[in-house]
DOMAR-453033 format. One record per residue (C-alpha): x, y, z. Coordinates in steps of 0.05 Angstrom, whole numbers, padded with zeros to 5 digits, always signed. Last residue first. Layout:
BEGIN
XYZ ...
***
This chain:
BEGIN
+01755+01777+01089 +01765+01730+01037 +01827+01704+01035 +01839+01672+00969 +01901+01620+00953 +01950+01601+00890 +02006+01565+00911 +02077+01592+00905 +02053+01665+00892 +01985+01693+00882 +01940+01721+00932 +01873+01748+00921 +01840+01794+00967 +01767+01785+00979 +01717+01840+00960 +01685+01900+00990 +01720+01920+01055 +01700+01978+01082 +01758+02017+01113 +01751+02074+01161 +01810+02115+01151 +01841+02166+01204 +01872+02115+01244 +01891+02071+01180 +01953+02038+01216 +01911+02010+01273 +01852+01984+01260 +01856+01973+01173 +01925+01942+01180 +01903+01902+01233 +01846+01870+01195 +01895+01863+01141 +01948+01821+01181 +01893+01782+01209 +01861+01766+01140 +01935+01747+01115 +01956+01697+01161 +02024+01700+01148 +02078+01655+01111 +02042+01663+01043 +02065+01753+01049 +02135+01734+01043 +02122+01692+00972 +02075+01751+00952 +02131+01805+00950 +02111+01870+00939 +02034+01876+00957 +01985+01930+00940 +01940+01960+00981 +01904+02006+00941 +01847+02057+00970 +01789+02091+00938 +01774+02161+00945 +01704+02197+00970 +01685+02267+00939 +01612+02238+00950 +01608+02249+00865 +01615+02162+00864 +01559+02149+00813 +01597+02103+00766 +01667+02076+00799 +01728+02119+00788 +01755+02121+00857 +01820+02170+00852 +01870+02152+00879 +01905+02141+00944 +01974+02085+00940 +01983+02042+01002 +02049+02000+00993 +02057+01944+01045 +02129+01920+01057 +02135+01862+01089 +02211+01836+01124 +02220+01765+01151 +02283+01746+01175 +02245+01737+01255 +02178+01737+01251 +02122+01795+01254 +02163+01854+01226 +02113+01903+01189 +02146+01957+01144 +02084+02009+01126 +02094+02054+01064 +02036+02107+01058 +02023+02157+00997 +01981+02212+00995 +01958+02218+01064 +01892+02250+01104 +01833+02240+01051 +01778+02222+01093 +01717+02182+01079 +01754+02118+01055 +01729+02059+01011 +01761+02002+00999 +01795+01958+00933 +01835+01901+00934 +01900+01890+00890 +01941+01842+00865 +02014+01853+00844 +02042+01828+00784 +02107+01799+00805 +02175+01819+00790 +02238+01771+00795 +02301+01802+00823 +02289+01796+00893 +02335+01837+00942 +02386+01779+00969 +02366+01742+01032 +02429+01738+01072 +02446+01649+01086 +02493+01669+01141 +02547+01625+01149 +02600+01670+01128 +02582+01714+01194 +02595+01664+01234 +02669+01654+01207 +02671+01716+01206 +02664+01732+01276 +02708+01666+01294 +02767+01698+01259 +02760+01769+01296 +02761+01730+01359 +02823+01688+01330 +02856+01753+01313 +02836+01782+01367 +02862+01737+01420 +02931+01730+01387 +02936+01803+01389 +02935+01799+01462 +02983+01745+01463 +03033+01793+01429 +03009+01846+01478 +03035+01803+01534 +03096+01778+01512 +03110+01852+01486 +03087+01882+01559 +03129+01823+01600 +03187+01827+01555 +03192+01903+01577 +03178+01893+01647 +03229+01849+01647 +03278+01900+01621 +03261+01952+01673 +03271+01900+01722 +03352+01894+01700 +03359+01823+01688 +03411+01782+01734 +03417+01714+01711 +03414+01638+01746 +03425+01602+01671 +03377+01561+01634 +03302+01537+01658 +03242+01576+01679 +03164+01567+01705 +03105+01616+01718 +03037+01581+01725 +02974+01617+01734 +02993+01687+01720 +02922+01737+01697 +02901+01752+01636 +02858+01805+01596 +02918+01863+01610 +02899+01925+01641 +02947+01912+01693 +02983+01844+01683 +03040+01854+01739 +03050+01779+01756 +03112+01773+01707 +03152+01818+01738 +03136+01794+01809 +03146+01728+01795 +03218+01738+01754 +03242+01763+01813 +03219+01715+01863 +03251+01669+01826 +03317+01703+01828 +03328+01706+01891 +03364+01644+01902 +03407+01665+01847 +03436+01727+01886 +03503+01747+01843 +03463+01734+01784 +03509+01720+01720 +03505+01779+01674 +03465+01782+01616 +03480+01796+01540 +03429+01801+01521 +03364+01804+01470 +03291+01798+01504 +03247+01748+01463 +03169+01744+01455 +03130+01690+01445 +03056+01682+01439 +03004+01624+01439 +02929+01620+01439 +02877+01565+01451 +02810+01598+01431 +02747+01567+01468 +02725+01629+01501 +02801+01641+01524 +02851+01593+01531 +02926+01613+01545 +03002+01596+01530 +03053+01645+01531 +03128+01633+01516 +03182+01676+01543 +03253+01681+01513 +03310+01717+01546 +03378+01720+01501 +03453+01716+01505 +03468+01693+01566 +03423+01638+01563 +03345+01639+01595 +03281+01597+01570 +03229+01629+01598 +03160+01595+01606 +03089+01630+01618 +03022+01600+01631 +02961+01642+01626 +02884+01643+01659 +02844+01685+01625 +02818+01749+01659 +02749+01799+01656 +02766+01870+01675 +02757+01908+01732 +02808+01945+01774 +02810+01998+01726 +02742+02005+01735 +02742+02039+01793 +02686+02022+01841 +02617+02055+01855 +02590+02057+01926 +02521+02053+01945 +02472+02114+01978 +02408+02098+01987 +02385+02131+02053 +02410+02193+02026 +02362+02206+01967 +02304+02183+02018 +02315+02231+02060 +02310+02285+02001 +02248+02254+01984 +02217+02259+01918 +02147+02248+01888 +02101+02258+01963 +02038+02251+01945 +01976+02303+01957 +01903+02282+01965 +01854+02340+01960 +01807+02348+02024 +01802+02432+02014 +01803+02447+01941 +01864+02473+01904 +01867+02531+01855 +01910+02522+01796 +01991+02551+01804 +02013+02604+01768 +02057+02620+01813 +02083+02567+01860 +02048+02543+01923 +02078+02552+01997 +02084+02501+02046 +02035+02510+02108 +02041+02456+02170 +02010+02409+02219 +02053+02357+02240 +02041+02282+02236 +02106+02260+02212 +02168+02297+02224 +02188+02372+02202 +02245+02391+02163 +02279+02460+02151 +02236+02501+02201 +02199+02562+02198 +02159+02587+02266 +02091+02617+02245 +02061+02570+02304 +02026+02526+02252 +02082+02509+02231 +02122+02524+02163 +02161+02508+02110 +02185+02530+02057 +02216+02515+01981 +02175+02458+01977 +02180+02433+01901 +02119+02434+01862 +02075+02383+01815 +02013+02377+01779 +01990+02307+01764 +01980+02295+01698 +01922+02270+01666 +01878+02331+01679 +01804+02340+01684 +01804+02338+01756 +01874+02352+01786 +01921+02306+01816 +01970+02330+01871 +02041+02327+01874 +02094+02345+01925 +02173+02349+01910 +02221+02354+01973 +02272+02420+01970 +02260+02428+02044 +02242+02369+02092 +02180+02323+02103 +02179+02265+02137 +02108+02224+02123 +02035+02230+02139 +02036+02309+02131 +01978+02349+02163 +01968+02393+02112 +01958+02464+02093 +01965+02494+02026 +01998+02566+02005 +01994+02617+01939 +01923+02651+01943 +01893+02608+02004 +01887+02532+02027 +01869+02492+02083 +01862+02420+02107 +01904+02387+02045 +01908+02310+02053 +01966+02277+02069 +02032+02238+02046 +02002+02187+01997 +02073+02168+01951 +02078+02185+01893 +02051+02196+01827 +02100+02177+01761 +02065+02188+01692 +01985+02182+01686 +01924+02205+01714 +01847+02183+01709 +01843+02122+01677 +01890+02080+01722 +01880+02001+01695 +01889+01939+01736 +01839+01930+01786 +01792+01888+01740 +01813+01830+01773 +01764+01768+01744 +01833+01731+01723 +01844+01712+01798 +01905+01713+01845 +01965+01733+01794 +01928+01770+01746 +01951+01844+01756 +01968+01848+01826 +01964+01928+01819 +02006+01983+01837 +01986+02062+01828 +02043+02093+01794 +02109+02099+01825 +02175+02129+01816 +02223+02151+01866 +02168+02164+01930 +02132+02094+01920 +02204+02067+01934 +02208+02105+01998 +02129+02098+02012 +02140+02012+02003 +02213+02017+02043 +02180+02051+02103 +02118+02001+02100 +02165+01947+02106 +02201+01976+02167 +02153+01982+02215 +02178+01918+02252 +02239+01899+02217 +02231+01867+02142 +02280+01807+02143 +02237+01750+02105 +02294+01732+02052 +02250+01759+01989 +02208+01810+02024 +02277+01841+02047 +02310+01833+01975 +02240+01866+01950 +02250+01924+01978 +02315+01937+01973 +02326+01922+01903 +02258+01969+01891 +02301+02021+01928 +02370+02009+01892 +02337+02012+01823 +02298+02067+01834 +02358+02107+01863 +02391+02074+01800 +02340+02113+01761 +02291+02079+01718 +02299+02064+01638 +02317+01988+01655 +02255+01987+01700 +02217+01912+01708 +02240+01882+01767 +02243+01805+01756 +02240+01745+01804 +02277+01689+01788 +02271+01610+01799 +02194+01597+01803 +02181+01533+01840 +02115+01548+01857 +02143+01557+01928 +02185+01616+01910 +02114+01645+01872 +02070+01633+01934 +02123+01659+01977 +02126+01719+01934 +02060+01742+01930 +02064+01795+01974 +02116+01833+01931 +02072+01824+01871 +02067+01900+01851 +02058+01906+01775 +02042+01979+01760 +01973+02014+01737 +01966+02000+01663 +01941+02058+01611 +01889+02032+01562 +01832+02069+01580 +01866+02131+01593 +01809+02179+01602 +01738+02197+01565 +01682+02235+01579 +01666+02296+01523 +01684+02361+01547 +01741+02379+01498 +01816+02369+01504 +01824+02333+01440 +01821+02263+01475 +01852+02210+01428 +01796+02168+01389 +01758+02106+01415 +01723+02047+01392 +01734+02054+01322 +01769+02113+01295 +01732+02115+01228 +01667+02120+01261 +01669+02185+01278 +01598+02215+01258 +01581+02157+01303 +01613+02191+01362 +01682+02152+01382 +01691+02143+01459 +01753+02187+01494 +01823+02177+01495 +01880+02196+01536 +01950+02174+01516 +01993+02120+01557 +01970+02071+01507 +02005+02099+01453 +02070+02077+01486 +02114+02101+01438 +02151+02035+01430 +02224+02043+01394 +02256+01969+01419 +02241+01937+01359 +02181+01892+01381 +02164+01951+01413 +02157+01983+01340 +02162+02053+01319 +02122+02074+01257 +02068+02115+01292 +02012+02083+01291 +02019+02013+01255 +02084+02008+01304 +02054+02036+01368 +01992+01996+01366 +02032+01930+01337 +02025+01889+01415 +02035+01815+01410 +02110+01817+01438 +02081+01836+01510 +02010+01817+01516 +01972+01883+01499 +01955+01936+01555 +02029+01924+01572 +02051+01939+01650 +02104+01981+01684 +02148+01944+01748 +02152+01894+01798 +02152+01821+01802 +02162+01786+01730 +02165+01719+01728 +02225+01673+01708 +02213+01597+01691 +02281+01549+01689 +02273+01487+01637 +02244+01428+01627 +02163+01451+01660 +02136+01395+01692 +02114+01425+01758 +02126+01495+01740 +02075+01504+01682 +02021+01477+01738 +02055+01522+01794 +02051+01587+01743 +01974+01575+01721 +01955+01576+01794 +01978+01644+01808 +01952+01665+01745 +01990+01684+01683 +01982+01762+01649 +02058+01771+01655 +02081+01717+01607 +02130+01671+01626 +02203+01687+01614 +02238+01626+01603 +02304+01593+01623 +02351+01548+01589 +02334+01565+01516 +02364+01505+01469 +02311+01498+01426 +02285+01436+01458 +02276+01483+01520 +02232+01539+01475 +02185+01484+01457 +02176+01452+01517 +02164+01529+01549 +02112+01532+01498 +02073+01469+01513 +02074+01491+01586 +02036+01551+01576 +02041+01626+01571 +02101+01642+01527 +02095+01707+01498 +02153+01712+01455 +02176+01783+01481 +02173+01760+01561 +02246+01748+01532 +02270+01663+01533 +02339+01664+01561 +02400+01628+01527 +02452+01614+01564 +02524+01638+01524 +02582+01588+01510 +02548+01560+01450 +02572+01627+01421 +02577+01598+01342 +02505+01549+01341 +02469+01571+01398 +02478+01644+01389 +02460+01640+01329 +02403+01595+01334 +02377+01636+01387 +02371+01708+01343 +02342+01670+01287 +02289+01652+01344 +02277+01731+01350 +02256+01745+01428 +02328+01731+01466 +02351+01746+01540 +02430+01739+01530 +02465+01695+01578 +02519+01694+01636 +02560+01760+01602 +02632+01751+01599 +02656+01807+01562 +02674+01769+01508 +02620+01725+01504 +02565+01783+01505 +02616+01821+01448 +02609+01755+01395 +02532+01768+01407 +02534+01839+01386 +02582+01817+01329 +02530+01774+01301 +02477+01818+01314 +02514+01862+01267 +02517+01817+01218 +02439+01793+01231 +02424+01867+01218 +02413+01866+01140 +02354+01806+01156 +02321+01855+01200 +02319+01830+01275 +02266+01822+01324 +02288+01855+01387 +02310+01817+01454 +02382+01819+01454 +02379+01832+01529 +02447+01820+01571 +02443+01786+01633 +02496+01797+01687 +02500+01743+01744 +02531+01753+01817 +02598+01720+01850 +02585+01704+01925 +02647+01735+01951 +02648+01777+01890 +02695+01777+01836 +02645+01752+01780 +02590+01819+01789 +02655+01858+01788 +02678+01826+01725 +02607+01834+01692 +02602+01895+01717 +02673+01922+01685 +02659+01878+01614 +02585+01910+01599 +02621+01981+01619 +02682+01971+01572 +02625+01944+01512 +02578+02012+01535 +02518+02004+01569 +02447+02023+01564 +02421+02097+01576 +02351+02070+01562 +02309+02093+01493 +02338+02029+01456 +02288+01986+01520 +02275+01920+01478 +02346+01919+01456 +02387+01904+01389 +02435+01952+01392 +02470+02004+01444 +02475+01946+01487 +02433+01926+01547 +02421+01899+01617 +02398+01840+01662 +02417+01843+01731 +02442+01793+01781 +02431+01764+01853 +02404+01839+01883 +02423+01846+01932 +02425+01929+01959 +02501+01941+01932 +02489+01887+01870 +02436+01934+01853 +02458+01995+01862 +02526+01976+01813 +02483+01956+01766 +02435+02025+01766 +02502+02056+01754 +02528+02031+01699 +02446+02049+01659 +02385+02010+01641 +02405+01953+01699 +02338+01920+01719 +02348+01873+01771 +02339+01795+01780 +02320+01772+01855 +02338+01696+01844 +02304+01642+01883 +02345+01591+01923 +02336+01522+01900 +02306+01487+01954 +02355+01434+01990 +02348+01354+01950 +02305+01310+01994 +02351+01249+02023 
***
């Protein structure tokens, strides 16, 4: 008998609380989220320890319980790994399914103290080939993140003998760079993707270097002058929704949404969308409805990137960036302070148009505050296909006859994804507990036993008398039920209640009370032996101490044209617990003949022993492309490394 297909997950992004809860609301099978620490997206709202716990309960206490994901996918500085420690320690705690990880120190943490916790392999590591999803599976990762720039055909053959789960990415903003291999924004401006701080550099405009400006390379940033140029390097959007059959029956088993900084409007319309293309239940007309509505939210123009050939050259948008729209007409008419347009789509009052001017590379935008027909009549909405004049806002730029216009936010739209949001006092992740009284005139004693994340935990609490005999004992079972079953806030829940001693009557009030100190004994219980494991973990980590030995530092010389710094101190993170620190000093070059005002720059090295674990001549020769924008640097003789071994790099 042929095992039943694996269903294929829709995985959402969930940057903010209520981004989850529109996912789960349009089905989506689990999202993937954040802490304040140690995320590939620290710009998002992310989510608070109570709010990781609440969807994480409510994504358990469904009818068909959901997944939450939590991304711990920065590398991490070897002062961190405490905290990281901790971060982890809060996943399992809250009940999280399994952290999405990029650092390997990361994984073996989390492997060897929360072995509780899946380990997913982040789109970070750049796997792209079978050999690498063997490697991450014998390192305990159950699932991996392929790398976005994989073909159609590249997927099945990775999927056909791959050991663990494979996850591609769906929907959502693009890298120029292979994701985890990009250092623009980190040489450039000191904030690292890699460390969840990217600039995105690439969304800038640019335009080709002159040879008196050779020190930029290729291309410098646009200054606004005449000279051709564009965004060379900014993506259009992933948009694979048609090639979702091919990727279900590749044997793919989630789909990602890219978007953790997007709206949960976004969130619930992309869900939508893609939910529908997912389970083949698009009405007649309708698909093309959801496409404009989610195109409306947030959209730049889409792209299927690699997926059916590598020769697509489809994928960049030189001309505007930022969030477009949605086509919605062309203007027929305009004047000092109106357009005319037949619109394509709905529109109402208070919707946003935009329209892309030449020379700019951001689309100028204005909210309709009128409308009206070509009869002079004014109306709150009008339907598709109507000819009709909004009004322009001062100060707006003359607009030619045939320019496109986008609809970038719907009021309809707004309402047609509404989702509910439930009170989290109703949410909290629960332990199983067993609870025996032992009853005598004199005194009530309860006993609590519970496991929770490995930690078997005991509590007792005892209730002083004297008690009266029960004049009902028959009901007093019920009694003590009903007490004891009102947990609240509490982290457990009653499996097993059981009693022995005398048939008593005890006042309710005084129940409750041995309930609430039984309870918050066991409680304490918890954190001590959560607290316990933390250290514990934390004990074992072998923490580099600050070196103590000095080393004579080598040097290689270059030459710059420019002037522009006095002192530069770069940190580069390329591997996890492994921190370089590059000194630049600018002095003087004292060489014979120099009188071209030109300097001389020092790279010097602090620790060589760190340094022998890279590749040195492609750490340099990225140094000297990115980091030294203003600096064109001429090598003129190898670099000499000294250390455990003795080695030259000659560059």
């Amino acid at each position: 008998m042929s095992k039943p297909a694996r269903q294929t997950e829709l995985l959402a992004p969930a940057g903010e609380r209520a981004a989850a809860y529109a996912a789960f609301a349009f089905g989506a099978d689990a999202v993937y989220t954040g802490l304040p620490r140690f995320s590939a997206r620290a710009e998002a709202v992310n989510l608070s320890p109570r709010e990781l716990e609440e969807i994480a309960a409510y994504a358990h206490s469904l009818p068909e319980p959901r997944r939450v994901y939590v991304t711990l996918n920065t590398l991490v500085r070897e002062a961190e790994l405490p905290d990281l420690v901790r971060s982890l320690a809060l996943c399992e705690e809250c009940g999280a399914d399994a952290v999405i990880v990029q650092d390997f120190g990361v994984a073996r943490l989390a492997r060897k103290h929360f072995p509780s916790l899946r380990l997913h392999a982040s789109t970070q590591m750049a796997i792209h080939n079978l050999e690498g999803v063997r490697a991450a599976a014998r390192l305990g990762f159950q699932r991996v993140t392929l790398a976005r720039e994989l073909t159609l055909d590249e997927i099945r053959a990775i999927a056909k003998q791959a050991p663990a789960e494979l996850e591609t990415f769906l929907h959502g903003a693009l890298c120029y760079s292979y994701s985890g291999l990009c250092l623009y924004s980190s040489l450039l401006r000191d904030r690292s993707g890699n460390r969840g701080a990217c600039a995105y550099p690439c969304r800038d405009a640019f335009q080709p270097a002159t040879t008196e400006d050779t020190h930029y390379g290729f291309y410098k940033k646009h200054n606004g002058s005449d000279t051709p140029g564009g965004l060379v390097f900014s993506m259009k959007d992933l948009a694979a929704g048609e090639s979702i059959p091919d990727l279900v029956q590749a044997g793919v088993a989630s789909l990602k949404i890219e978007g953790r900084k997007k709206s949960p409007l976004y969130v619930a319309a992309a869900v939508n969308y893609h939910r529908k293309l997912l389970d083949r239940t698009f009405k007649p007309g309708e698909q093309e409805q959801c496409a404009h509505d989610l195109r409306s939210i947030f959209s730049r123009p889409w792209t299927g990137l690699y997926l059916k050939s590598k020769a697509n050259r489809d994928v960049i948008d030189p001309d505007a960036t930022g969030h477009r729209g949605t086509p919605v007409g062309r203007v027929e008419s305009s004047g000092r302070g109106f357009i005319q347009f037949r619109n394509g789509l709905p529109l109402e009052i208070h919707d946003g148009l935009q329209i892309e001017l030449p020379g700019e590379t951001r689309p100028f935008g204005f909210a309709v505050e009128e409308i009206t027909l070509s009869n002079g009549r004014r109306v709150f909405e009008a339907p598709a296909n109507t000819l009709l004049q909004v009004p322009l806002p001062p100060g707006a730029p003359r607009i030619p006859n045939g320019t496109e216009l986008f609809l970038a936010s719907s009021q309809a739209v707004k309402r047609r994804y509404r989702f509910d949001i439930p009170n989290p006092r109703d949410l909290h992740r629960r332990f199983p507990m067993d609870i025996r009284l032992s009853l005598s005139e004199t005194r009530a004693e309860a006993s609590a036993t519970a496991e929770a994340d490995g930690h078997a935990l005991s509590a007792t609490a005892v209730l002083a008398g004297p008690f009266a005999g029960a004049k009902n004992p028959e009901a007093m079972p019920a009694a003590l039920q009903t007490a004891f079953s009102k947990l609240g806030d509490t982290p457990f829940e009653l499996r097993k209640l059981s009693h022995e001693g005398s048939a008593l009557f005890i006042p309710v009030s005084q129940l409750n009370a041995l309930r609430r100190d039984l309870t918050a004994a066991l409680e304490q219980a918890l954190r001590a032996a959560r607290e316990r494991h933390i250290e514990k973990a934390i004990a074992s980590l072998s923490l580099l101490q600050p070196s103590t030995f000095s080393l004579q530092p080598s040097a290689f010389l270059c030459m710059i044209s420019k002037l522009q710094l006095q002192r530069m101190r770069i940190e580069i993170n390329l591997i996890p617990e492994i921190r370089l620190v590059v000194f630049a000093d600018i002095v003087a070059d004292q060489r014979q003949g120099n009188n071209q005002g030109k300097k001389t720059l020092r790279i010097m090295i602090e620790d060589f022993q760190k340094l022998f674990l890279f590749i040195a001549g492609q750490l340099f020769l990225k140094i000297s492309h990115h980091v030294l924008q203003y600096i064109h640097v001429s090598f003129r003789r190898g670099f000499e490394f000294q250390g455990l071994h003795e080695q030259r790099f000659v560059l």
